[in-house]
Structures are given as structure tokens and as C-alpha cells.
N, C-alpha and C positions, 0 to 999 in steps of 0.2 A: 504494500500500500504506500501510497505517496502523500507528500505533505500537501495540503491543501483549507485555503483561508477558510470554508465553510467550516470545518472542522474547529478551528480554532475557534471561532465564534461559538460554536456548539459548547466548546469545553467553558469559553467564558462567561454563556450563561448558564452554564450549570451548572459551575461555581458560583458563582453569587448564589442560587437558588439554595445549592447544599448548605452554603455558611447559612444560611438564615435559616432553615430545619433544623441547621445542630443546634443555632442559636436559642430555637424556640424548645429543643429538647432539654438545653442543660442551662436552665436558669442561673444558674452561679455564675455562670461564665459570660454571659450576656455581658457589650461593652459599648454597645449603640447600634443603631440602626445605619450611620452613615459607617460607622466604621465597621459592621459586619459586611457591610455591600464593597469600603473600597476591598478588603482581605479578601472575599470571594471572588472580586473580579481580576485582582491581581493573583491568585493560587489558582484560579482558570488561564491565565493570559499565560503565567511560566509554564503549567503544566501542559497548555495547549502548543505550544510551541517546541516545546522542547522533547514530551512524553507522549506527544497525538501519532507516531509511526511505531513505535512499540505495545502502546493501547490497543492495540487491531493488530499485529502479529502474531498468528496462530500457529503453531508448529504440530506437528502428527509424531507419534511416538516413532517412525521411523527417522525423523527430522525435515522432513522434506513439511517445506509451506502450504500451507493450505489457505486459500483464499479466500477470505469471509465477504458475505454477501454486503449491500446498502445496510439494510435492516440491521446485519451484527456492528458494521461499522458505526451507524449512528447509536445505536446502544453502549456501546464501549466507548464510544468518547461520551459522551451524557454520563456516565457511571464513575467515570474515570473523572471527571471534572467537578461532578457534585461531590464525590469521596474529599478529591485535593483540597475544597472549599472546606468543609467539615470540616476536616484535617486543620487546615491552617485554622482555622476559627475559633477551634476547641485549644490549638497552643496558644495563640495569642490571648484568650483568653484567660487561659491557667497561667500566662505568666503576668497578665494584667492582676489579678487576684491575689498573685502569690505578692507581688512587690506593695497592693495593696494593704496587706495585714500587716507589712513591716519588721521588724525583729524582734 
């Protein structure tokens, strides 16, 4: 599979979208609403850039590639870019909190 800008958009908005479901799962960590949207769109933008051609490489136990269809590819970059949003939102979070409480 090749790199291509729809894909990156793909992972951008589904990052933003993940950071704000994690956001609304783990109330502790909540840090605002502008700043869960820039963190999800920026852990979509690296992840879509950098991790959108290894997202969709599917290997067969013999090793030889296997082609994934539309449908897999647009699943796995959406999956792959809300996870990263999550991700990043849940750390920045936890380390907003933790420098919060102090020593």
C-alpha cells in the first residue's frame, strides 16, 4: 500500500475523535476541550504520516503480502488513529495530573 493524503486525513480525524472518547471515559484525566482536540489532531497528523503504510501491511504466515481491500484499509487507518488519539490523551493527561498534585 502507498502513502496517500486521504488516509492521513482519515487518521486525523480519528484522532481527534479517539482523544475525546478517552477523554469522556477517564474523567481524571480530562484537560479541556481545546486541548483534547489540539492532542488528537496532532497524535493523528504524526501517526498518519509516519505509521499510515505499516497500518494496512498484512503479511501471511508464509510472509509473502497480502493485499487488503478499500474497506480493510479504511478500517485500519480509523482504528489506528483513534487508538494514537486515546493514547496520547490518556498520557498527556496522566502527566497533567500527576505535576498537578505536586510533591
Amino acid at each position: 500500500m502507498e502513502w496517500t493524503f486521504a488516509n492521513l486525513i482519515i487518521q486525523i480525524v480519528a484522532g481527534l475523535i479517539g482523544s475525546h472518547i478517552a477523554a469522556a471515559a477517564a474523567h481524571e484525566h480530562r484537560f479541556g476541550f481545546w486541548r483534547h482536540s489540539l492532542v488528537g489532531l496532532l497524535s493523528g497528523a504524526v501517526g498518519g504520516f509516519f505509521l499510515q503504510k505499516y497500518a494496512s501491511t498484512v503479511v501471511t504466515a508464509s510472509g509473502s503480502l497480502n493485499e487488503p481491500t478499500h474497506v480493510q484499509i479504511i478500517a485500519s487507518q480509523v482504528l489506528t488513529g483513534a487508538v494514537l488519539g486515546a493514547i496520547a490523551m490518556m498520557t498527556i493527561g496522566l502527566i497533567i495530573n500527576e505535576r498537578s498534585k505536586g510533591d
